[in-house]
ZAGUKE-645672 format. One line per 8 residues: number of its first residue (from 1); for each residue x, z, y of C-alpha. Coordinates in Angstrom, 1 decimal, padded with zeros to 4 digits, m for minus. Example, Ala and Ser with C-alpha at 12.3 -4.5 7.8 and 13.67 -1.06 7.14 Angstrom:
2
1	012.3:007.8:m004.5  013.7:007.1:m001.1
***
This chain:
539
1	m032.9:082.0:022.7  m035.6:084.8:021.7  m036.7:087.1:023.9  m036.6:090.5:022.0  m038.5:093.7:022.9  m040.3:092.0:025.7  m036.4:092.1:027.3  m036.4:089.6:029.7
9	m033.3:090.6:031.9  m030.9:087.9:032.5  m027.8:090.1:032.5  m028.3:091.6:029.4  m029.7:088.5:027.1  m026.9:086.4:029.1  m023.9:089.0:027.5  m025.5:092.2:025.3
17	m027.9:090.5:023.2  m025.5:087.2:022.4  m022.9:090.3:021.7  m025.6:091.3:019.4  m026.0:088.4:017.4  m022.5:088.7:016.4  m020.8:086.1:018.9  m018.4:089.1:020.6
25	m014.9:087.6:020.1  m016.4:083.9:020.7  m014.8:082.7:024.1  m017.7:083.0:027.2  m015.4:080.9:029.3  m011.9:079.6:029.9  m011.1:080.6:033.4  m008.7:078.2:035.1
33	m007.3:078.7:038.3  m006.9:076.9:041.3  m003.1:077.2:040.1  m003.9:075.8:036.4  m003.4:079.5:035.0  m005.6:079.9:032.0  m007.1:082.8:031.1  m010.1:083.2:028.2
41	m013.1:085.7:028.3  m015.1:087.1:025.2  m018.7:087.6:025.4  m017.5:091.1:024.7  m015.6:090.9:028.2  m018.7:089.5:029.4  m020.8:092.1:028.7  m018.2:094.9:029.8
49	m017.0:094.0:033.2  m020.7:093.3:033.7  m022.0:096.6:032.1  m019.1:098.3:034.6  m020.7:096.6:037.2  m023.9:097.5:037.2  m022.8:101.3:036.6  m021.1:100.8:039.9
57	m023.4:099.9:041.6  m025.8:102.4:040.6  m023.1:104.9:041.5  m023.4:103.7:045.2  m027.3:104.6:044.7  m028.1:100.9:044.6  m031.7:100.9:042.8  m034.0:098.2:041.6
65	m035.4:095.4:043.8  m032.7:096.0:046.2  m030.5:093.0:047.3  m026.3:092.0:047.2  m024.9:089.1:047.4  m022.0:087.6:046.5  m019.7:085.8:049.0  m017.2:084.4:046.8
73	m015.0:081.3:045.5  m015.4:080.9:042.2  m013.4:083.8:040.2  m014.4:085.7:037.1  m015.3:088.4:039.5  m018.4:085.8:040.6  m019.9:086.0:037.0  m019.5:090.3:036.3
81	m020.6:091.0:039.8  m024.2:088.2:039.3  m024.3:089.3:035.8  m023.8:093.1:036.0  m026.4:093.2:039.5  m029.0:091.8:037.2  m028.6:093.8:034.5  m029.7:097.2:036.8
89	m032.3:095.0:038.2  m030.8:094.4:041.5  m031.7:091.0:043.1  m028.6:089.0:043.2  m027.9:086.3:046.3  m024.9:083.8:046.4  m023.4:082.6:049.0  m021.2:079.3:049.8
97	m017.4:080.6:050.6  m017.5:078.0:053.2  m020.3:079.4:055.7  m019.8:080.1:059.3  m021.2:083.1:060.8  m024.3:081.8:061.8  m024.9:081.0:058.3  m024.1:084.1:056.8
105	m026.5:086.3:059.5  m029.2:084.1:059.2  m029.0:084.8:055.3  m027.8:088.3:055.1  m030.1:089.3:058.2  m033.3:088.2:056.4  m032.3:089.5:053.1  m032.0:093.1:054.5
113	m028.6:093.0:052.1  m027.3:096.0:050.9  m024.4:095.2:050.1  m022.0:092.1:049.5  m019.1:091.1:047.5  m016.4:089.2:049.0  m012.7:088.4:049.2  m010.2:090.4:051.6
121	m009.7:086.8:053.7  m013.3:086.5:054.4  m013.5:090.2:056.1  m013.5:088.6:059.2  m016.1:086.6:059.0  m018.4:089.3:057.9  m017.3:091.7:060.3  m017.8:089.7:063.7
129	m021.5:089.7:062.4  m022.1:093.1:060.8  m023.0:094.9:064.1  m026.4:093.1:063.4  m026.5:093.9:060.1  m028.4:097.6:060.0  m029.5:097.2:055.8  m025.6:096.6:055.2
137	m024.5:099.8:053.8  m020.9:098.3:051.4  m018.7:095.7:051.4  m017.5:095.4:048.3  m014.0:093.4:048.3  m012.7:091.9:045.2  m008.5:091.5:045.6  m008.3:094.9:047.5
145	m006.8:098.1:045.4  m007.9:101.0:046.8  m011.1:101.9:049.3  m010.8:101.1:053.2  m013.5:103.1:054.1  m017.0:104.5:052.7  m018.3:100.8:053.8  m015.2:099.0:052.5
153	m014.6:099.5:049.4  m012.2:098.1:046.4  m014.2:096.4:043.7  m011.1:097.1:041.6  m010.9:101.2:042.1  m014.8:100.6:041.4  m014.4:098.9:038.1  m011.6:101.2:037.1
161	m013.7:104.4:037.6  m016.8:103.3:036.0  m017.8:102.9:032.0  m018.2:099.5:030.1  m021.5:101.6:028.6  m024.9:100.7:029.8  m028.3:100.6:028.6  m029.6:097.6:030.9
169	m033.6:098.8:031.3  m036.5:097.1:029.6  m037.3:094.9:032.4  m040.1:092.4:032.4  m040.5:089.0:032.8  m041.5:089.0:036.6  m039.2:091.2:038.0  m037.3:089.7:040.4
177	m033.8:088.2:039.8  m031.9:085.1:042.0  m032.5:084.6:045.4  m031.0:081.4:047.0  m031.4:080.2:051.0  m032.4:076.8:051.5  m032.5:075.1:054.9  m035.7:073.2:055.9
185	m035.8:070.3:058.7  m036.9:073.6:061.4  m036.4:077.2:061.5  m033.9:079.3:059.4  m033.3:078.7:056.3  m035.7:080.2:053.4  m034.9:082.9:050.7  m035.8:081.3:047.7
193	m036.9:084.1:045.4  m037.0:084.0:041.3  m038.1:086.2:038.7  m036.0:087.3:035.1  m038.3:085.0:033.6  m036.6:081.7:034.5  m034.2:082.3:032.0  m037.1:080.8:029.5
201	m036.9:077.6:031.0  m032.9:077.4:031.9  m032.2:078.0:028.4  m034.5:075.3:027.1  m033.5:073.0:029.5  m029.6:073.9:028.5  m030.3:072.8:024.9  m033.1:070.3:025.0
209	m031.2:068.1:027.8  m027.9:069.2:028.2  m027.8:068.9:024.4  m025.6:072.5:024.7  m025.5:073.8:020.7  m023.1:076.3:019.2  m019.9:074.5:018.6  m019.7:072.9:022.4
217	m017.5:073.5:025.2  m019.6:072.9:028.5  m018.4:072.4:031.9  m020.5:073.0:034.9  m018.6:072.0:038.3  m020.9:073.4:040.4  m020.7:076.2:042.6  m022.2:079.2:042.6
225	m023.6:079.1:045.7  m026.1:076.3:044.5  m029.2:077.0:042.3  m027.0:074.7:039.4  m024.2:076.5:039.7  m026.4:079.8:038.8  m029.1:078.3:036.4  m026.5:076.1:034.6
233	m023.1:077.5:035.2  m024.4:081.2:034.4  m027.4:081.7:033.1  m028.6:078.3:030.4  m025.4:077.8:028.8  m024.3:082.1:028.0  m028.1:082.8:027.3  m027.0:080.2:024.3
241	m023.9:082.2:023.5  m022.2:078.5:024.5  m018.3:078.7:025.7  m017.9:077.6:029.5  m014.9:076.2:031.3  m014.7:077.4:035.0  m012.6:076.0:037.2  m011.7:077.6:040.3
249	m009.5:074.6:042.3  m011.3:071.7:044.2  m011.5:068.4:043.6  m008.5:066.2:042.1  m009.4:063.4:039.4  m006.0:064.1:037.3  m006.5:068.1:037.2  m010.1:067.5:036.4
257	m009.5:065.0:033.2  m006.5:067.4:032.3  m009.1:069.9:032.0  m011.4:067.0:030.1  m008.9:066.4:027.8  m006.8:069.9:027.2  m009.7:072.3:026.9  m012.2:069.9:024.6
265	m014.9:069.7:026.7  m018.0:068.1:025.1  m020.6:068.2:027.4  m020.0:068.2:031.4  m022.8:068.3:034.2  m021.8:067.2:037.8  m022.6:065.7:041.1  m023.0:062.3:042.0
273	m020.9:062.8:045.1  m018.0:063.7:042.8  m018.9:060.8:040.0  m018.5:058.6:043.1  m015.0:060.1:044.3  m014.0:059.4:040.7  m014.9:055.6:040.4  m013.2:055.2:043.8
281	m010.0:056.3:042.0  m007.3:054.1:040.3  m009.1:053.0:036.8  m005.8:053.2:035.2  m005.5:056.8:035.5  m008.6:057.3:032.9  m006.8:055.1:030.0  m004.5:058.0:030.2
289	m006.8:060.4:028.9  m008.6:061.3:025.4  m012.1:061.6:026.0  m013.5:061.1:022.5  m014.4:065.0:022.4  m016.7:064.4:025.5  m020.3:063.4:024.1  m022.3:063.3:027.2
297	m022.2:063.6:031.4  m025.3:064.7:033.4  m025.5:064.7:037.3  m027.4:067.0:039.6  m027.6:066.9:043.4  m029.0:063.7:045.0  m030.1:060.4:043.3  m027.5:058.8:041.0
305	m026.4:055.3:042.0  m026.8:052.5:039.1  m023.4:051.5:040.1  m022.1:054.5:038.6  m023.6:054.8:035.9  m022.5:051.2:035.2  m018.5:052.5:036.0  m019.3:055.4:033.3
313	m020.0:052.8:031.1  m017.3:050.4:031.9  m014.4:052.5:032.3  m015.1:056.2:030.5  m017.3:054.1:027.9  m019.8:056.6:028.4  m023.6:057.6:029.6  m024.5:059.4:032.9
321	m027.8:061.3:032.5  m029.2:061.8:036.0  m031.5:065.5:036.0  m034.0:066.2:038.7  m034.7:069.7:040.0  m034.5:072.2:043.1  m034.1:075.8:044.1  m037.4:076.1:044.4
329	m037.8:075.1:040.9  m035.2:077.0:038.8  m034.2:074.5:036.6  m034.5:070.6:035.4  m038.2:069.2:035.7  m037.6:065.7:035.3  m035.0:064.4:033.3  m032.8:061.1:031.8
337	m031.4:062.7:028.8  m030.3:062.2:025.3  m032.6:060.2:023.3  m034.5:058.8:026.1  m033.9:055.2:027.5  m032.0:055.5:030.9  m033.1:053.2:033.4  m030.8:053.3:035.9
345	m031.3:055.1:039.5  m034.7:056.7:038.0  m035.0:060.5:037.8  m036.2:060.2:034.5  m039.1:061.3:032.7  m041.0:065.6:033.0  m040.1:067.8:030.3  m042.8:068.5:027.9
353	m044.7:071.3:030.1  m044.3:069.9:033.0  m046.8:068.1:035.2  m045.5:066.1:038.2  m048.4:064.2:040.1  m047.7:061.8:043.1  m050.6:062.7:045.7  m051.2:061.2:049.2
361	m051.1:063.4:052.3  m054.8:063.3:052.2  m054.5:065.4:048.7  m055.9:062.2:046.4  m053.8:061.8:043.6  m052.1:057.9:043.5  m052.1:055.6:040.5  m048.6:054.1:038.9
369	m046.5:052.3:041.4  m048.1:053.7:044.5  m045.2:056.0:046.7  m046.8:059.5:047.8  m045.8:063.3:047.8  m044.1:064.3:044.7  m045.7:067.4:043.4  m045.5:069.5:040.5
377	m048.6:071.1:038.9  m047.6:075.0:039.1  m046.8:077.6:036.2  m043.9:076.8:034.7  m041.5:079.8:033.8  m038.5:079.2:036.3  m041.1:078.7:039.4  m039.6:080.5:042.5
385	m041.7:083.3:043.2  m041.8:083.5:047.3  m039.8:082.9:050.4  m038.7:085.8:051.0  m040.1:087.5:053.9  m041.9:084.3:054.4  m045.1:084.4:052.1  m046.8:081.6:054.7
393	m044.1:079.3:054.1  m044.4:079.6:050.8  m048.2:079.3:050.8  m047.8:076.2:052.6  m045.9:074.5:049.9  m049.0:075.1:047.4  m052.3:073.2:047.6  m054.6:072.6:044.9
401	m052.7:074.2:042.4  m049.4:072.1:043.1  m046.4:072.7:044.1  m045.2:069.7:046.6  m041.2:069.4:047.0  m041.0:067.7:050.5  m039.5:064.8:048.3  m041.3:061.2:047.8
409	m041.3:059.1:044.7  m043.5:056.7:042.6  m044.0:056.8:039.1  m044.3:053.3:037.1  m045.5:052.5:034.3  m043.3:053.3:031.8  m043.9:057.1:033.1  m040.7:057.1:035.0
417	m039.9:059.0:038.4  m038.4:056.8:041.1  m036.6:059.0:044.3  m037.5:057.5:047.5  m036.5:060.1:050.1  m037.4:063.4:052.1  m041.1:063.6:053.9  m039.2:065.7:055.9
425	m035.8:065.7:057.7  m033.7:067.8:055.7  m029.9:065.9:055.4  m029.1:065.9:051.6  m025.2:065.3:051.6  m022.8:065.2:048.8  m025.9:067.3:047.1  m026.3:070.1:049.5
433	m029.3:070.3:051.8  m028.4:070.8:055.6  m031.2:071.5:057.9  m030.6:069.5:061.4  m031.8:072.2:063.3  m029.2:074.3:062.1  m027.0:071.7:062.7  m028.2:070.9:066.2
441	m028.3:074.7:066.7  m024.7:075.4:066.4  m023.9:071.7:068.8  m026.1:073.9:072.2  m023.8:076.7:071.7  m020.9:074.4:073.3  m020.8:074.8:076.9  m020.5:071.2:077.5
449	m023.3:070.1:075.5  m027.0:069.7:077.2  m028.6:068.2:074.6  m028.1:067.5:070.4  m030.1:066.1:068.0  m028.9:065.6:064.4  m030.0:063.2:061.4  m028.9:061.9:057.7
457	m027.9:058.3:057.5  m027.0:056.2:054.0  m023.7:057.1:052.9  m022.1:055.2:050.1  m019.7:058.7:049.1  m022.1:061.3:050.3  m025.9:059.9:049.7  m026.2:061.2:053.2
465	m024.2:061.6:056.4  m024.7:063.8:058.9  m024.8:062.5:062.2  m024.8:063.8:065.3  m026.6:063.0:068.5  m025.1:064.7:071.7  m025.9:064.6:075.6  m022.9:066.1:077.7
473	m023.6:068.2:081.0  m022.8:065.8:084.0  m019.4:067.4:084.7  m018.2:066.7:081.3  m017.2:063.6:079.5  m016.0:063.1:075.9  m012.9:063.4:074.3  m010.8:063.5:071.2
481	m010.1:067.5:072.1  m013.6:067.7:072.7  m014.4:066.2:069.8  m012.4:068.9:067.1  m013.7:071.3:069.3  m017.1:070.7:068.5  m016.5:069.5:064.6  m014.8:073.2:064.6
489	m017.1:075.1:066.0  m019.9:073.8:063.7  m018.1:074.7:060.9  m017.4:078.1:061.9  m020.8:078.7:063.0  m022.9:076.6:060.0  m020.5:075.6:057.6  m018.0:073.1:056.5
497	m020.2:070.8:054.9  m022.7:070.7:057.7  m019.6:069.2:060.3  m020.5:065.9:061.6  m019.0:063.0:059.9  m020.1:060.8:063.0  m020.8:062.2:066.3  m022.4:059.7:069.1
505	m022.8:060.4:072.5  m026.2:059.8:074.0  m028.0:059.8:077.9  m031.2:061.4:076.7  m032.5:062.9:073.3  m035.2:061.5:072.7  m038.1:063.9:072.5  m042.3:063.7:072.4
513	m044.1:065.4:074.7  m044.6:068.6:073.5  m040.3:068.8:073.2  m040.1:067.8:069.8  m036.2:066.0:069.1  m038.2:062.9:067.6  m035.4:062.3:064.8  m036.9:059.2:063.1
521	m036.4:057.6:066.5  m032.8:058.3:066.5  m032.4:057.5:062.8  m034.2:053.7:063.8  m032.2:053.4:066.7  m028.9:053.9:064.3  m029.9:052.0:061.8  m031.1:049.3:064.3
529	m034.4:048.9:062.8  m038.0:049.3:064.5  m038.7:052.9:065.8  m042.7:052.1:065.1  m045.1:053.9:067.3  m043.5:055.7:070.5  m046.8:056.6:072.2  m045.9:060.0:072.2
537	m042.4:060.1:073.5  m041.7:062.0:076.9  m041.4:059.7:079.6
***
């Protein structure tokens, strides 16, 4: 990928310029829906439904620097809306089609939205909240025909009225782009903000690692709602001019080797969560299946077990590459990959350009072998520029001219990065981080709860499960009605994936003395190992 005419803008390299180099009738993607009906998009189509897009928008007087999101399942309607918001320099925000209400003020509220596109079924949701939502000028709703209102209106009678022409503006390479929330162990979750220039590293990283060349068919399962499903769903493979299969069912092992097998996939980048779901299948089902098209599998999300990668082996007779990266960082940092010797349950080795350090707390910078605060030395061109609205959170994150993730690893001697956990208490499961205080949040908004406090434990499917602390209010004791009750209000309120997998009711939370839930102490306790030092809890 060559940036041309100091033309950075995502939505315009990611469609016009790949239309440009003569790729307009190659297939951008095979959309297949949750209902297995196939339907193929040109780079040409790209660029059009994108192009009308962004002259809708502009005709609703969005301008640059302002901010929709997209509150979707994933539909072609995902990709022109992302793509065509970019390309008139509108920050674009995704959103899980899974969060609560809570979830979706916390993000929408920060942002100062302008706008949001959505589906007719998820109205609701966004209409019990929108009362506190004063920046929210349009909802822009994807499978209704005509307009509802001046605030409701029919992406359909938007995209019929408006021209596949534009002239996406010369926009340079900080200008900002993606914005993604992600939760922390306190507070709200952050607005993680990035710049047009990311695209420099995503589309290195889509053909240095993911091995993506011309005559591949790539298959990214993850959502759009997560900084993979944007950096390598969207934006790495199409700035490429590669061909894309999106799928837009859940998860099924046949469907998703039927779509292995019948569409040629060659390359296919997914979570360990789901690689695990698979090798809990029936191994006969694979011997079904051609696979020889299908040269390599990478996984994203949490640390891949060596157990799978030894089932990948054993059963599909192929390598899993396990990547390492975050929304904060825009793309893949450290890497197994083609090439490279995979020891299995490392994160691999940095990408040329990229520095990783393992410091101590006290800021001295450790040796092989010693465990300390993963950190990556700052610059690098997919960098998140700010929290949004949140420049001392962000600031706090940067010391000495590093960036430190909040995760812990060690480094041997070989030069490869070994995971060892969170230094703080954020709950990575199935490869989505869930902030316990969110969690615990939504539990004290249940009349019969007094108390909650909410942790990540081993999970053999997951990585992590979230469990769930809770102290009832003397007149109330537990039950299985109380129980759905409170597994469906969290999911309402956060969202599905934060809902409790284990839920244990407790006399006390315990807390230190200045009222902080001390979660390492309920983690010990559930794990039955030593709590360590409990001079400051509150009597």
């Amino acid at each position: 990928m060559k940036i041309i005419n100091e033309q950075y803008n995502i939505g315009h390299i990611c469609t016009h310029q790949i239309c440009e180099l003569g790729l307009s009738d190659k297939p951008a993607f095979h959309w297949i829906s949750s209902h297995q009906e196939k339907t193929v998009y040109n780079f040409r189509d790209l660029d059009f439904a994108s192009n009308r897009f962004a002259n809708a928008l502009q005709s609703l007087g969005f301008k640059a620097g302002e901010i929709l999101f997209t509150f979707l399942p994933k539909t072609p309607e995902q990709f022109f809306s992302f793509l065509g918001a970019l390309k008139l320099q509108v920050i674009c925000g995704t959103l899980f089609s899974n969060f609560g209400d809570d979830a979706l003020l916390d993000r929408l509220g920060d942002a100062k939205a302008k706008g949001i596109v959505t589906k007719k079924s998820f109205l609701t949701k966004i209409k019990r909240i929108s009362h506190h939502l004063p920046s929210l000028k349009y909802i822009i709703v994807t499978d209704i025909n005509e307009h509802q209102s001046d605030y409701i209106l029919s992406y359909q009678a938007l995209m019929r009225e408006a021209s596949d022409y534009f002239v996406t503006p010369i926009t340079p390479a900080d200008t900002p782009s993606v914005l993604h929330y992600t939760s922390g162990s306190t507070g709200k979750p952050k607005g993680v903000l990035h710049a047009h220039r990311s695209i420099l590293h995503q589309s290195r990283t889509a053909a240095e690692v993911l091995n993506l060349s011309n005559a591949d068919i790539f298959w990214c399962t993850a959502d759009q709602g997560w900084v993979t499903g944007t950096s390598y769903g969207i934006i790495g493979p199409w700035s490429l001019g590669i061909t894309q299969v999106h799928y837009g069912g859940g998860y099924d092992a046949k469907l998703w080797f039927d779509l292995l097998q019948n569409e040629g996939v060659t390359i296919w980048y997914s979570a360990p969560t789901a690689l695990r779901m698979l090798m809990r299948e029936d191994a006969k089902l694979y011997k079904e299946y051609d696979l020889s098209a299908l040269t390599h599998i990478f996984s994203v999300g949490e640390p891949l077990n060596p157990e799978v990668i030894n089932w990948a082996r054993s059963t599909l007779g192929k390598d899993i590459y396990d990547t390492w990266f975050q929304t904060e960082t825009g793309g893949i940092m450290i890497t197994n990959r083609p090439g490279l010797e995979i020891r299995p349950g490392s994160m691999g080795t940095p990408m040329d350009g990229i520095e990783p350090a393992i410091i101590a707390d006290n800021g001295e910078l450790l040796d092989n072998n010693k465990q300390g605060n993963l950190c990556i030395k700052i610059g690098w061109p997919s960098m998140f520029v700010t929290y949004l609205n949140n420049e001392s959170a962000y600031n706090s994150k940067i010391k000495n001219g590093y960036y430190y993730t909040g995760d812990t690893a060690v480094r041997d001697d070989y030069g490869y990065y070994w995971f060892k956990g969170r230094s703080d208490d954020v709950i990575n499961t199935a490869g989505h981080l869930i902030s316990p205080f969110e969690v615990e949040s939504a539990l004290l908004e249940i009349e019969e709860i007094a108390e909650s406090g909410v942790i990540g434990a081993p999970d053999e499917l997951l990585y992590e499960k979230i469990v769930a602390f809770v102290h009832l209010h003397k007149q109330f004791n537990w039950s299985k009605e109380l129980e759905i009750k409170v597994r469906l209000h969290v999911s309402n309120r956060a969202s599905s994936i934060a809902t409790p997998q284990e839920i244990i009711i407790i006399e006390s939370i315990p807390k230190n003395k200045s009222g902080k839930i001390m979660r390492r102490v309920l983690k010990s306790r559930y794990l039955g190992q030593d709590a360590g030092d409990l001079s400051t809890l509150e009597d």
